[in-house]
C-alpha positions in Angstrom: 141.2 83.3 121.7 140.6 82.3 117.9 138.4 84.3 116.0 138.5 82.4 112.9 134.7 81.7 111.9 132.8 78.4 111.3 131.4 78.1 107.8 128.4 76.4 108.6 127.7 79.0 111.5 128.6 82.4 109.1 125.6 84.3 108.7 124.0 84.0 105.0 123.7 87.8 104.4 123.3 87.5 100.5 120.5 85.6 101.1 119.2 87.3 103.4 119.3 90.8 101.9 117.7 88.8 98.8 114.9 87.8 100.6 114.1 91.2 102.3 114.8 93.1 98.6 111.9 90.3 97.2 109.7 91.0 100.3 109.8 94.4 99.7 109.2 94.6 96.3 106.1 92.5 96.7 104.8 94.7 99.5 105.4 97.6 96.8 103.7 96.0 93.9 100.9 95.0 96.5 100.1 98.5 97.2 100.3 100.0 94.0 97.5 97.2 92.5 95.5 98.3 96.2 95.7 101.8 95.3 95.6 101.9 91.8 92.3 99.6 92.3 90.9 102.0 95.0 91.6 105.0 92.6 89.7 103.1 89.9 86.1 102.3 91.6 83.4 104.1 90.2 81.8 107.0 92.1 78.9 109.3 91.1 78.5 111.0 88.0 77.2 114.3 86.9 73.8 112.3 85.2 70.5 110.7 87.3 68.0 108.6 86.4 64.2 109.7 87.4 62.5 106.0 89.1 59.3 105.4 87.4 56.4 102.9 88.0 57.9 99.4 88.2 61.8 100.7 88.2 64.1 98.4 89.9 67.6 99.2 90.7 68.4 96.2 88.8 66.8 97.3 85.8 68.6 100.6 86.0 71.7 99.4 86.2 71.0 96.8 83.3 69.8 99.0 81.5 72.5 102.4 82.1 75.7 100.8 83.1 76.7 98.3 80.6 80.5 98.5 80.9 80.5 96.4 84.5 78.3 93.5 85.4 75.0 94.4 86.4 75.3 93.3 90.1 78.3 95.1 90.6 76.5 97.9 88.8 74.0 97.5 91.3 76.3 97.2 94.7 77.9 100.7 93.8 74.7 102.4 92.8 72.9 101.0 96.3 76.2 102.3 97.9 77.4 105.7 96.7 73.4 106.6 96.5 72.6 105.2 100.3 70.1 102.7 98.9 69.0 100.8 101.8 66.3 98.6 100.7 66.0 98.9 96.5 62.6 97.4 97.2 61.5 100.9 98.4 62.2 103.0 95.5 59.4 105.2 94.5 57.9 107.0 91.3 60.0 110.4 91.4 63.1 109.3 93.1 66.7 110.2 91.6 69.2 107.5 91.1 72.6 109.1 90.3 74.3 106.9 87.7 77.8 106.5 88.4 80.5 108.1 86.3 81.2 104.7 84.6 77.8 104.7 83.5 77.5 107.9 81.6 
């Protein structure tokens, strides 16, 4: 029996283990822009905002959270303050602004 090996058969290890170490690495770097983003969206601050007669949530947002874009502004405020329908806001209601808007 000859156990000599055939070059063209042999197993590329090296380039294997090269392509796992890549994979890996860009399943680590992935992961840490998915949590770092994650740790990064806004979420409700200590101040509110008291609606009055012809409020919109747009116009809150424009007007108290100028360091994002005003629709993204909006999406989070709608969200973290269970906003339904913005077109239902009345005199009296509190908006909590979120802690990028403070």
């Amino acid at each position: 029996m000859n156990h000599v090996l055939n070059a063209e058969k042999a197993p590329n290890y090296p380039f294997r283990r090269a392509v796992v170490a890549a994979t890996l690495a860009g399943v680590a770097v992935l992961g840490a822009i998915g949590l770092n983003k994650a740790n990064n969206e806004p979420k409700l601050g200590d101040s509110s905002v008291t609606v009055e007669r012809g409020d919109t949530l747009w116009g809150v947002a424009r007007e108290h959270c100028q360091k994002m874009s005003t629709d993204e502004a909006v999406f989070y405020l709608r969200e973290l303050n269970d906003i339904e329908d913005p077109g239902l806001m009345q005199p009296g209601d509190e908006i909590v602004l979120l802690n990028t808007c403070e």
